[in-house]
Jmol script that loads the backbone (N, CA, C; Angstrom):
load data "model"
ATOM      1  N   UNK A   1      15.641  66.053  -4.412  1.00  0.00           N
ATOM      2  CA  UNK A   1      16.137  64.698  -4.404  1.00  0.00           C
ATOM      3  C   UNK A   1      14.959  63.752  -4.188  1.00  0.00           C
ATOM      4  N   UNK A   2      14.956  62.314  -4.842  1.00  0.00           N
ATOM      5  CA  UNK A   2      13.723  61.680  -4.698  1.00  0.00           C
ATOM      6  C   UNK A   2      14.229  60.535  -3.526  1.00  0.00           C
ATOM      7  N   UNK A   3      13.376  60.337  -2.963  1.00  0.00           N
ATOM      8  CA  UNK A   3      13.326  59.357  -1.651  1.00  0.00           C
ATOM      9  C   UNK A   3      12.390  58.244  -1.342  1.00  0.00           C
ATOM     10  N   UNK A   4      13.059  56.862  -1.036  1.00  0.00           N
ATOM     11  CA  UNK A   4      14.027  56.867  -0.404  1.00  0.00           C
ATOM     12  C   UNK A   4      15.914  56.622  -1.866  1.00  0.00           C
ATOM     13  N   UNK A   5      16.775  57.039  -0.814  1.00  0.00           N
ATOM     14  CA  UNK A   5      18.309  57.045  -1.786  1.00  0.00           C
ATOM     15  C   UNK A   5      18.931  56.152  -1.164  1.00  0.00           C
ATOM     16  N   UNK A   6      20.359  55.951  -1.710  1.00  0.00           N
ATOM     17  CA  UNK A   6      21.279  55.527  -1.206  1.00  0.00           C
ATOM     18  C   UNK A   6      22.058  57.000  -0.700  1.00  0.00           C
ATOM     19  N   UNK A   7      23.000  56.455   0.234  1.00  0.00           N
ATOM     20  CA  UNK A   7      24.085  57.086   0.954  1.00  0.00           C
ATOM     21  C   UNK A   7      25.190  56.740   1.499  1.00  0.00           C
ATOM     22  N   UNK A   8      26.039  56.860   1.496  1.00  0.00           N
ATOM     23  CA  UNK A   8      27.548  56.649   1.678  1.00  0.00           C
ATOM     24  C   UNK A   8      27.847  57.479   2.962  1.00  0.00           C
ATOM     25  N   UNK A   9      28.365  56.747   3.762  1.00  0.00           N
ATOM     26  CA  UNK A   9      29.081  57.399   4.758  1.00  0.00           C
ATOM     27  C   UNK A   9      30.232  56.715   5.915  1.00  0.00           C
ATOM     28  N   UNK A  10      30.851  57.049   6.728  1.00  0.00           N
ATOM     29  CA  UNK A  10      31.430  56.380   7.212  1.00  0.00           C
ATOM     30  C   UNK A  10      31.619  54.875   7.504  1.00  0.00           C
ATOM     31  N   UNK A  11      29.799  54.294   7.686  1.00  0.00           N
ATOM     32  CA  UNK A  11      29.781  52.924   8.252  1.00  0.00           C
ATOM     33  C   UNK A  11      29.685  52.471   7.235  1.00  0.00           C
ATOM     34  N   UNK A  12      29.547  52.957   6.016  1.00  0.00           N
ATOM     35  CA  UNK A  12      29.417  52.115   4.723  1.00  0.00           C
ATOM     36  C   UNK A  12      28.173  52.656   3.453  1.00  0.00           C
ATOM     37  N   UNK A  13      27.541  51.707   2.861  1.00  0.00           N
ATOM     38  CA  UNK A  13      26.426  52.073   2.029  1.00  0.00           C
ATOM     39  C   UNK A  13      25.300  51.506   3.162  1.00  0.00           C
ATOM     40  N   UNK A  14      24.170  52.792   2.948  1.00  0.00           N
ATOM     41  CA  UNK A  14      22.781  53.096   3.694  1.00  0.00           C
ATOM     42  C   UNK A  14      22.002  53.292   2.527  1.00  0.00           C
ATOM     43  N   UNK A  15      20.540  53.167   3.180  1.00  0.00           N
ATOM     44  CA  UNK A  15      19.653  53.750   2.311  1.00  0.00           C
ATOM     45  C   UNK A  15      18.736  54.587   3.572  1.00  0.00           C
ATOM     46  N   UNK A  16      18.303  55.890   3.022  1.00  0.00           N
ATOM     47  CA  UNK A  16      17.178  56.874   3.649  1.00  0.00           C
ATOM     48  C   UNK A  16      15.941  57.234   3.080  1.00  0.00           C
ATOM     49  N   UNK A  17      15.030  57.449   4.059  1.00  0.00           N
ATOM     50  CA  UNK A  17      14.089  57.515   3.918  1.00  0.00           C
ATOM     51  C   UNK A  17      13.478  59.099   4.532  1.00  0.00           C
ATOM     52  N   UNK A  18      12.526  59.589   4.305  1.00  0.00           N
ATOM     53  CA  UNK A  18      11.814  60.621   4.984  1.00  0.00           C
ATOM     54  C   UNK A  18      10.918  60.270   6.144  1.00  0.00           C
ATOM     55  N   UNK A  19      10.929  60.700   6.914  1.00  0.00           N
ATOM     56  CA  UNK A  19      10.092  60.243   7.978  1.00  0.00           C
ATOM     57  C   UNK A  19      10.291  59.820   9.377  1.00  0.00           C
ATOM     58  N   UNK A  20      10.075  59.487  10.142  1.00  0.00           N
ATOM     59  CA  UNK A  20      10.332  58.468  11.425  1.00  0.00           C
ATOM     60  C   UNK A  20       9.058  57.862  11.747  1.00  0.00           C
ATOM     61  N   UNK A  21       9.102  56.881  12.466  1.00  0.00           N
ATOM     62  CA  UNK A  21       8.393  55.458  12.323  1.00  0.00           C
ATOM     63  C   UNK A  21       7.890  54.770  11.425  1.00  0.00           C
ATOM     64  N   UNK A  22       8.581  54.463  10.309  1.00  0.00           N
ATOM     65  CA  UNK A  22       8.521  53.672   9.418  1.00  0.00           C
ATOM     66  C   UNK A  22       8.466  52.103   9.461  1.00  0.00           C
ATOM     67  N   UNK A  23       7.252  51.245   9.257  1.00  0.00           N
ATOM     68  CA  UNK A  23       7.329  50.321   9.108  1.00  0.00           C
ATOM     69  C   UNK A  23       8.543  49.733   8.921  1.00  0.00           C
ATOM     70  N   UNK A  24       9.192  48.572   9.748  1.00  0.00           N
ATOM     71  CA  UNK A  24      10.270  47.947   9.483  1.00  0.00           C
ATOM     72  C   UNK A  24      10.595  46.994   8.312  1.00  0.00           C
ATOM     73  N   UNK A  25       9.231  46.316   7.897  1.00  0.00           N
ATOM     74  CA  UNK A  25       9.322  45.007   7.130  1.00  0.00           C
ATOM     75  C   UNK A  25       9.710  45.940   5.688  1.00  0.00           C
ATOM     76  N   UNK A  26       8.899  46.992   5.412  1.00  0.00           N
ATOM     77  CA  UNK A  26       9.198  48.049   4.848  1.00  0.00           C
ATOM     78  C   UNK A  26      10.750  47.972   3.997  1.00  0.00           C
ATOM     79  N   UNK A  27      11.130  48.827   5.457  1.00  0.00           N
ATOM     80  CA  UNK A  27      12.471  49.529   5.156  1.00  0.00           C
ATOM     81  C   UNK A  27      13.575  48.136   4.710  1.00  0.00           C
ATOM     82  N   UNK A  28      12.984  46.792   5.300  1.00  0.00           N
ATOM     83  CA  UNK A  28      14.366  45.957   5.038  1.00  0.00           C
ATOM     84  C   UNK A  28      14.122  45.571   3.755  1.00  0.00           C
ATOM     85  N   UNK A  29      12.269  45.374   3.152  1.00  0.00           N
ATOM     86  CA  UNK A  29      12.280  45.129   1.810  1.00  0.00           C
ATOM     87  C   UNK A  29      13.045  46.036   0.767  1.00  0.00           C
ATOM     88  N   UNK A  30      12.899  47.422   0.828  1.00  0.00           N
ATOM     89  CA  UNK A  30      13.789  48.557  -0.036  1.00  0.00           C
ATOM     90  C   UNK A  30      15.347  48.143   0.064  1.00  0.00           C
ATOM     91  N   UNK A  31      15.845  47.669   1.231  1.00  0.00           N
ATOM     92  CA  UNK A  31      17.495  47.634   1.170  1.00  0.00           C
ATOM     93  C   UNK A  31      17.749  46.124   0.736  1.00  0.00           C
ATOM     94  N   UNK A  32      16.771  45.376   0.459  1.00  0.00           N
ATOM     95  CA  UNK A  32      16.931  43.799   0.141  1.00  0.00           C
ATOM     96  C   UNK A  32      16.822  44.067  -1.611  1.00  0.00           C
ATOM     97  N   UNK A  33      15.700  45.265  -1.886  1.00  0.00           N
ATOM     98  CA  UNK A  33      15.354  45.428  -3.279  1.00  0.00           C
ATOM     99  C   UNK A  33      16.190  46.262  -3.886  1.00  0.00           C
ATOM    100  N   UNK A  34      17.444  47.171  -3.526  1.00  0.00           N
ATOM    101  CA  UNK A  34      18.326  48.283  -4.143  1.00  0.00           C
ATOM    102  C   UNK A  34      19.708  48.127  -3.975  1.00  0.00           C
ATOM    103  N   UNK A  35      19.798  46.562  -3.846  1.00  0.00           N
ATOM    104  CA  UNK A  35      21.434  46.546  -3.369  1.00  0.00           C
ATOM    105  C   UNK A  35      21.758  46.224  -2.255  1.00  0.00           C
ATOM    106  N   UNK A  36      21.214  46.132  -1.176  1.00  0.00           N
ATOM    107  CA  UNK A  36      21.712  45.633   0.177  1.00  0.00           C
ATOM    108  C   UNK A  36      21.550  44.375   0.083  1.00  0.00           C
ATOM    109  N   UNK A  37      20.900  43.394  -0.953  1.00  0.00           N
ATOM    110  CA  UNK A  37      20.500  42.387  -0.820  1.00  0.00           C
ATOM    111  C   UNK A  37      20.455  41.367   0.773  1.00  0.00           C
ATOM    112  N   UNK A  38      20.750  40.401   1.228  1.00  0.00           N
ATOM    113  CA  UNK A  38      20.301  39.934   2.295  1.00  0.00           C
ATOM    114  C   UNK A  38      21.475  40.109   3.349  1.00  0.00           C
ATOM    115  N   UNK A  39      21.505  40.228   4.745  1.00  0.00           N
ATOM    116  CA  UNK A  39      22.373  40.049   5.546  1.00  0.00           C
ATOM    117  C   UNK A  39      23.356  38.961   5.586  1.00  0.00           C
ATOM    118  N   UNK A  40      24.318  39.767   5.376  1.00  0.00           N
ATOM    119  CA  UNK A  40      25.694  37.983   5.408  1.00  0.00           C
ATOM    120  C   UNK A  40      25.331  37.896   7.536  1.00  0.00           C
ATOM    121  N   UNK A  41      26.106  36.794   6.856  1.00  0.00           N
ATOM    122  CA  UNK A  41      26.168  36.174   8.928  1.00  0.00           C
ATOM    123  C   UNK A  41      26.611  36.761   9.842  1.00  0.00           C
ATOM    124  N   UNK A  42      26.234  37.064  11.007  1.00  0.00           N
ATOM    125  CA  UNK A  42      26.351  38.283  11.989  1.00  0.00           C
ATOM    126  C   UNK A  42      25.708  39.543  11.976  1.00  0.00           C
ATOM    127  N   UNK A  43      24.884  39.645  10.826  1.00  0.00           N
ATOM    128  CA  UNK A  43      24.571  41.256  10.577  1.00  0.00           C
ATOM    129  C   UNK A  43      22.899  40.809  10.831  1.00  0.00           C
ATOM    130  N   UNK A  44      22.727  42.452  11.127  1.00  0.00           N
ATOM    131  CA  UNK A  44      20.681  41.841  11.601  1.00  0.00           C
ATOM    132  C   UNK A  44      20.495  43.789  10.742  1.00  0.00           C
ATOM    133  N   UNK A  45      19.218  44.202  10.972  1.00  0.00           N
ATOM    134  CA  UNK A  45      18.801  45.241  10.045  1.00  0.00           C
ATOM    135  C   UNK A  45      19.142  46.430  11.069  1.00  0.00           C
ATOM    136  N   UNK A  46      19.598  47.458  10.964  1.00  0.00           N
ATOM    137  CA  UNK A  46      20.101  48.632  11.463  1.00  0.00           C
ATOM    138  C   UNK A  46      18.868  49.243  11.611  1.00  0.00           C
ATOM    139  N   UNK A  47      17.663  49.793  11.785  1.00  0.00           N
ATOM    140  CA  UNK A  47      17.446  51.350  12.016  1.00  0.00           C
ATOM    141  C   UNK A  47      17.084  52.127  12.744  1.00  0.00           C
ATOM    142  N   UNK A  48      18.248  53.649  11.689  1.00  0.00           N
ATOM    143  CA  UNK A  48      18.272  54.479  13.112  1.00  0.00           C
ATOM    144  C   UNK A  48      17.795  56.333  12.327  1.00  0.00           C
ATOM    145  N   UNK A  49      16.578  56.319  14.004  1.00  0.00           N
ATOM    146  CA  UNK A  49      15.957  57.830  12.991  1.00  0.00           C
ATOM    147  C   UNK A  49      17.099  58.962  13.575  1.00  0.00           C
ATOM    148  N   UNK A  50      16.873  59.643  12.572  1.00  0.00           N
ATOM    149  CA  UNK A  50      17.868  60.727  12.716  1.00  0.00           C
ATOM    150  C   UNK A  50      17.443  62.237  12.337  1.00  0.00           C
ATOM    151  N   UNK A  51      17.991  63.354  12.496  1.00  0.00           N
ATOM    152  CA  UNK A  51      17.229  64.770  11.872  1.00  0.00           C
ATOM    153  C   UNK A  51      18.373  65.289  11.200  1.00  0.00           C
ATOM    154  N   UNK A  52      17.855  65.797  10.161  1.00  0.00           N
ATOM    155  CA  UNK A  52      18.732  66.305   9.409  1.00  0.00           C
ATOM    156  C   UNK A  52      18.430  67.659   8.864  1.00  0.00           C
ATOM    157  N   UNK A  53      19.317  68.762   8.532  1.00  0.00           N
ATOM    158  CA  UNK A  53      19.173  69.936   7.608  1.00  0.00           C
ATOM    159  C   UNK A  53      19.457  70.243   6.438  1.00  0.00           C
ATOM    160  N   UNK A  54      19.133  70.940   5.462  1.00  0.00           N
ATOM    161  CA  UNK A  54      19.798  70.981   4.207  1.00  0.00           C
ATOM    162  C   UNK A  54      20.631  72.307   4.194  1.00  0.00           C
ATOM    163  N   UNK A  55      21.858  71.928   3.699  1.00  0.00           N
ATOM    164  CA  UNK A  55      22.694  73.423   3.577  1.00  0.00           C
ATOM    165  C   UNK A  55      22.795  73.448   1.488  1.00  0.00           C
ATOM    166  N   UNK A  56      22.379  74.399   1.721  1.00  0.00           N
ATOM    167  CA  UNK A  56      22.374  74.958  -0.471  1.00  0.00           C
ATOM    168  C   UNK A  56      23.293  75.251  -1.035  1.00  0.00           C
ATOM    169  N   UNK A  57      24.308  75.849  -0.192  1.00  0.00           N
ATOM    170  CA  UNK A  57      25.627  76.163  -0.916  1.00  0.00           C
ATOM    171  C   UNK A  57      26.639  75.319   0.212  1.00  0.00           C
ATOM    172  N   UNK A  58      27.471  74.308  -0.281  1.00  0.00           N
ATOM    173  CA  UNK A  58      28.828  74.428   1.247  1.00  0.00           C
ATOM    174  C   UNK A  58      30.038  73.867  -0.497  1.00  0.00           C
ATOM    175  N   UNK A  59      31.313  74.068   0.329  1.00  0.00           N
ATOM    176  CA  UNK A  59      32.082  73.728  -0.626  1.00  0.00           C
ATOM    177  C   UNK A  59      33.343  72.484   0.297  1.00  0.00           C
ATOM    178  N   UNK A  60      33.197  72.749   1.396  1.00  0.00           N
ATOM    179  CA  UNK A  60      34.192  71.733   2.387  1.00  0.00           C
ATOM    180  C   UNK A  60      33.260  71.278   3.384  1.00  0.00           C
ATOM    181  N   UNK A  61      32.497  70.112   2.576  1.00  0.00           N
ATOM    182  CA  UNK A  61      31.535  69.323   3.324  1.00  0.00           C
ATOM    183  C   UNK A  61      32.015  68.175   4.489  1.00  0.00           C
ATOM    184  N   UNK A  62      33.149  68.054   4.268  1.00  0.00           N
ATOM    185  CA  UNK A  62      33.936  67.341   5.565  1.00  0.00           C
ATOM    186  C   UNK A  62      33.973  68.250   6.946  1.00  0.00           C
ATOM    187  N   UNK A  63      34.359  69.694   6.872  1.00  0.00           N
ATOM    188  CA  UNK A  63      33.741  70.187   7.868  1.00  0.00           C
ATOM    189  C   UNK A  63      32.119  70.335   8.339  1.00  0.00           C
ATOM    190  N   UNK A  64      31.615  70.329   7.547  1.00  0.00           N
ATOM    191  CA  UNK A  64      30.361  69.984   8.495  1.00  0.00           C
ATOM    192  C   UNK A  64      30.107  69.344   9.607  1.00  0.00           C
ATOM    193  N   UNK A  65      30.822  67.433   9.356  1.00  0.00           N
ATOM    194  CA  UNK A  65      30.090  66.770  10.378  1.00  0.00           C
ATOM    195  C   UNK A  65      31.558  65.962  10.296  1.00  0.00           C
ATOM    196  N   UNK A  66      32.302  66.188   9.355  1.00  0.00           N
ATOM    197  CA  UNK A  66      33.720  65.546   9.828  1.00  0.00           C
ATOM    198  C   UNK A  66      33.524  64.197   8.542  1.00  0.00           C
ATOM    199  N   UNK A  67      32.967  64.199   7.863  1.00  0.00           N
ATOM    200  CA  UNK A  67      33.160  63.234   6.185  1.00  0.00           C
ATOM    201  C   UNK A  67      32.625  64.051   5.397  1.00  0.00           C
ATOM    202  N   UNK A  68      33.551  64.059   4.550  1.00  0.00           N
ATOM    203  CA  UNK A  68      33.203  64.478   3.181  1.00  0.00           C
ATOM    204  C   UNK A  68      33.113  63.784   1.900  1.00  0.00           C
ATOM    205  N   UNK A  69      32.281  64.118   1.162  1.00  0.00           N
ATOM    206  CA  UNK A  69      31.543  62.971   0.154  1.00  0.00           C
ATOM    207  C   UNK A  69      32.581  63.571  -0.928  1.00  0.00           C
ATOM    208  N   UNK A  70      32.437  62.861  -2.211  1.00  0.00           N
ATOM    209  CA  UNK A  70      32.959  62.560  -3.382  1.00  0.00           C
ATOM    210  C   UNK A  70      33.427  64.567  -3.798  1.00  0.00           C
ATOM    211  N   UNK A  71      32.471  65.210  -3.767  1.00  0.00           N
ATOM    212  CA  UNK A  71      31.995  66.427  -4.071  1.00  0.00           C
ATOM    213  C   UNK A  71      33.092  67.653  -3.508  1.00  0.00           C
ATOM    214  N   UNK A  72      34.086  66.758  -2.114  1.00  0.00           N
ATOM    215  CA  UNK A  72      34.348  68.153  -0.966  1.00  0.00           C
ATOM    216  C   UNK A  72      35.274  68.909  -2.002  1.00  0.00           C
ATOM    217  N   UNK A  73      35.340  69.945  -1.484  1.00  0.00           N
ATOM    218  CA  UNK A  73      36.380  70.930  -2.397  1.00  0.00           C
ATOM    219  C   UNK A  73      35.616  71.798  -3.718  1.00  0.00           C
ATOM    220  N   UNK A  74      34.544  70.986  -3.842  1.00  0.00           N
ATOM    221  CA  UNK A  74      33.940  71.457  -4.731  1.00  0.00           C
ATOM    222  C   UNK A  74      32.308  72.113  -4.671  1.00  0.00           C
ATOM    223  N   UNK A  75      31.661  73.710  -4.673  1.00  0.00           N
ATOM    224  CA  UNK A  75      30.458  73.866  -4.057  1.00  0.00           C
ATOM    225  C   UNK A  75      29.404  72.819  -4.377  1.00  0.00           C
ATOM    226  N   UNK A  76      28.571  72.905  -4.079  1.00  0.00           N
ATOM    227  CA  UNK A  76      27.088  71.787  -3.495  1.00  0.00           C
ATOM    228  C   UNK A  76      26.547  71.910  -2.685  1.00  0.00           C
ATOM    229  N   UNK A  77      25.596  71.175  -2.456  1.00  0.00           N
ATOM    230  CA  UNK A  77      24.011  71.136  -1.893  1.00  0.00           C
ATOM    231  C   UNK A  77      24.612  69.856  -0.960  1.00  0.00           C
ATOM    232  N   UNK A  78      23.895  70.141   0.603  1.00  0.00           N
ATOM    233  CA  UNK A  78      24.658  68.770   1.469  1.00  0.00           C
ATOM    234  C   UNK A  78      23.290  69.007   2.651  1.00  0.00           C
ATOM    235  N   UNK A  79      23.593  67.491   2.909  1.00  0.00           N
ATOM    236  CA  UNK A  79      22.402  67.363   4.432  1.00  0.00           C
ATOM    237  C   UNK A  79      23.406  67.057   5.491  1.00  0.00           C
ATOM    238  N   UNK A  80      22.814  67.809   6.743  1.00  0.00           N
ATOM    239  CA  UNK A  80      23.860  67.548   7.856  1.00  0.00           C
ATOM    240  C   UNK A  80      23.074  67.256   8.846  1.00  0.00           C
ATOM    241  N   UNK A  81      23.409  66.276  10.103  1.00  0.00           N
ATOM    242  CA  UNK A  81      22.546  65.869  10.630  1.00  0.00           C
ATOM    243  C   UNK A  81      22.700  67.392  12.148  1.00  0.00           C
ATOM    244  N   UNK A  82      21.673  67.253  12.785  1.00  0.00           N
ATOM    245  CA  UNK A  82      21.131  68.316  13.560  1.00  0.00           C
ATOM    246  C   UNK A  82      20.634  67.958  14.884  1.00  0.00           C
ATOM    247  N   UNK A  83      20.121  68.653  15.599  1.00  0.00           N
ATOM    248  CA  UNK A  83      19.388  67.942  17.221  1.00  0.00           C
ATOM    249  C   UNK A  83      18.187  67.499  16.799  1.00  0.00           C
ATOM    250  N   UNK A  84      17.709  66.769  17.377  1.00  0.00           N
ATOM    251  CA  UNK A  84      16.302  66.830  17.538  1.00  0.00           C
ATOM    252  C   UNK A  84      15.020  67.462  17.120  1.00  0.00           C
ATOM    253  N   UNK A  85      14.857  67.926  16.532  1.00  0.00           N
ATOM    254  CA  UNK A  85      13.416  68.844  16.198  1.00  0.00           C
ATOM    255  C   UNK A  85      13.860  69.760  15.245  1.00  0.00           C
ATOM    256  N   UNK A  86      15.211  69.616  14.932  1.00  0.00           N
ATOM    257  CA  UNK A  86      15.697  70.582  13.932  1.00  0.00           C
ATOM    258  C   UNK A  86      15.694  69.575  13.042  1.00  0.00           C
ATOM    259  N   UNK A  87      15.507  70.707  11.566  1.00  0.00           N
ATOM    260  CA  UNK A  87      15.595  70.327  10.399  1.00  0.00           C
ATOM    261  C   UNK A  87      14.752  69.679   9.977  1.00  0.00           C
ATOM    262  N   UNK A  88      14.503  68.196   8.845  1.00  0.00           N
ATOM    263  CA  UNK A  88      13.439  67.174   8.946  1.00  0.00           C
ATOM    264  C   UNK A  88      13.534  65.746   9.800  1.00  0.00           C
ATOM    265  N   UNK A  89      13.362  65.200   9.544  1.00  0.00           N
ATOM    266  CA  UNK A  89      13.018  64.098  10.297  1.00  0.00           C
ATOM    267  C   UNK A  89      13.307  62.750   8.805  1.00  0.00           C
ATOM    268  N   UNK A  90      14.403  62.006   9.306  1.00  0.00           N
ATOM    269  CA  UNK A  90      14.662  60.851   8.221  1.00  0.00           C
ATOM    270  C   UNK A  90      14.971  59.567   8.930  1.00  0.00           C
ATOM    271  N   UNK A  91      15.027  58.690   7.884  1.00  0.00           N
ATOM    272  CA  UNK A  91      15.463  57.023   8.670  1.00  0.00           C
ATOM    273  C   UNK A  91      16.321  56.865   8.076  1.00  0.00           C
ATOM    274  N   UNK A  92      17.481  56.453   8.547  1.00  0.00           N
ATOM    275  CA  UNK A  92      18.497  55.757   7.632  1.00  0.00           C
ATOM    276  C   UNK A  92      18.582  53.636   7.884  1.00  0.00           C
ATOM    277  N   UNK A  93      18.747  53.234   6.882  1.00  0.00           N
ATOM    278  CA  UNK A  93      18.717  51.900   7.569  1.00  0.00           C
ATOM    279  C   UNK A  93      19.875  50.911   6.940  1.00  0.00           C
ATOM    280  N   UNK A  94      20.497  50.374   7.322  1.00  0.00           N
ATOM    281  CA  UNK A  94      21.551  49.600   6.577  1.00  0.00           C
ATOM    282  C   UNK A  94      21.642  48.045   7.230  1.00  0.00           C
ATOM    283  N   UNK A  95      22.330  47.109   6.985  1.00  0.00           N
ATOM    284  CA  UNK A  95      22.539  45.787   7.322  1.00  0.00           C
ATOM    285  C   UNK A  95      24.253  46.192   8.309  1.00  0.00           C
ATOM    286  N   UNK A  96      24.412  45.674   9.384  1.00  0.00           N
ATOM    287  CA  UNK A  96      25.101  45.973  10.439  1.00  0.00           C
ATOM    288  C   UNK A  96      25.566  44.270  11.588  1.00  0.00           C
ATOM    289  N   UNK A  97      26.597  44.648  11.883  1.00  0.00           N
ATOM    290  CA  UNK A  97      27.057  43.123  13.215  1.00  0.00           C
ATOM    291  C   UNK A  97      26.896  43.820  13.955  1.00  0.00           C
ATOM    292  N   UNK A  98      26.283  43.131  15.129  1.00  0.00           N
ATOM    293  CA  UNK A  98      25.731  43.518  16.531  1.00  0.00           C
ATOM    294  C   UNK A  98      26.497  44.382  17.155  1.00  0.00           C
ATOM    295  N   UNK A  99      28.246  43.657  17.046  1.00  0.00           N
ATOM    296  CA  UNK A  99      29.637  44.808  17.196  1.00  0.00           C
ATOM    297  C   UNK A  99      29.561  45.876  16.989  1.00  0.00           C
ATOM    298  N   UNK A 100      28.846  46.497  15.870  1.00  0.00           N
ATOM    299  CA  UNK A 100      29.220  47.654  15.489  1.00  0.00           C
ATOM    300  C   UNK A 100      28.207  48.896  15.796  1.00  0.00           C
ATOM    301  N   UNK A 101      27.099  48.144  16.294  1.00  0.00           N
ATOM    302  CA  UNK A 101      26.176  49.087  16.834  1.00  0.00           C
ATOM    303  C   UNK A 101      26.171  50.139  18.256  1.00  0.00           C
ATOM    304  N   UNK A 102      25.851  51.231  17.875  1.00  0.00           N
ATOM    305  CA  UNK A 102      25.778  52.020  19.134  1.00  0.00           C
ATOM    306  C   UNK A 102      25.348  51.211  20.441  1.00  0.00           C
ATOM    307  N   UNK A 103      25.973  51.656  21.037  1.00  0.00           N
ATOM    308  CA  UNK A 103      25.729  50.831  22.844  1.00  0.00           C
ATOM    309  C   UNK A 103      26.220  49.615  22.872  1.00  0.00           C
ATOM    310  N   UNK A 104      26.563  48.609  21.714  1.00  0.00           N
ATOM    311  CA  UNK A 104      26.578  47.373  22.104  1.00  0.00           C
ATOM    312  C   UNK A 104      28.164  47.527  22.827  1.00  0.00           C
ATOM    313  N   UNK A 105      27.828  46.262  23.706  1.00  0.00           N
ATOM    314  CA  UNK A 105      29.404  45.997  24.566  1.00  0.00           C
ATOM    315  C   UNK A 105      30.152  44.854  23.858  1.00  0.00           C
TER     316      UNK A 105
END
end "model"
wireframe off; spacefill off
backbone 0.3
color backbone group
C-alpha cells in the first residue's frame, strides 16, 4: 500500500501516515491537499500516533477491533491497531471538535 492514504473508520474519514513524529504543518498540509480541505468551525487538527499490525488473510474484519470496513465477510489483507512497540509505528490525522477528543471534558 502507498503512504500516506485515506481511511475510514468510526470517527469518520482520516488520513495515515508511516511513522511517529511527524512534522505537524506537514500532516495538516496533506489533509488540506486530499480532501479534508480546511476545518469548519469548532474543529482544530487531530494527531494521534498509533501502532499498528498487518494481518494477510482475515475474512470478519469487524472482529478484529470491533469495525469492519466495506470488505467484512469477504477474505483480505487488514491493519489492526496493537500495544505499543508492536507492529509499525503510524500517524493518523483528521480535522476533529474539541468534544470529541480523547480526554476532553
Amino acid at each position: 500500500m502507498k503512504y500516506p492514504t485515506d481511511i475510514v473508520t468510526d470517527r469518520g474519514w482520516e488520513r495515515i501516515h508511516p511513522g511517529h513524529g511527524l512534522a505537524t504543518d506537514i500532516l495538516e498540509q496533506d489533509l488540506r491537499d486530499n480532501g479534508g480541505s480546511a476545518p469548519r468551525p469548532g474543529e482544530q487538527l487531530v494527531v494521534e500516533e498509533v501502532w499498528m499490525r498487518f494481518v494477510p488473510r482475515v475474512k470478519r474484519c469487524a472482529q478484529l477491533g470491533g469495525f469492519g470496513c466495506d470488505q467484512d465477510g469477504q477474505w483480505h489483507q487488514h491493519w489492526e491497531g496493537t500495544r505499543p512497540g508492536n507492529g509499525e509505528p503510524f500517524t493518523i490525522v483528521r480535522w476533529d471538535k474539541a468534544t470529541n477528543l480523547a480526554g476532553a471534558q
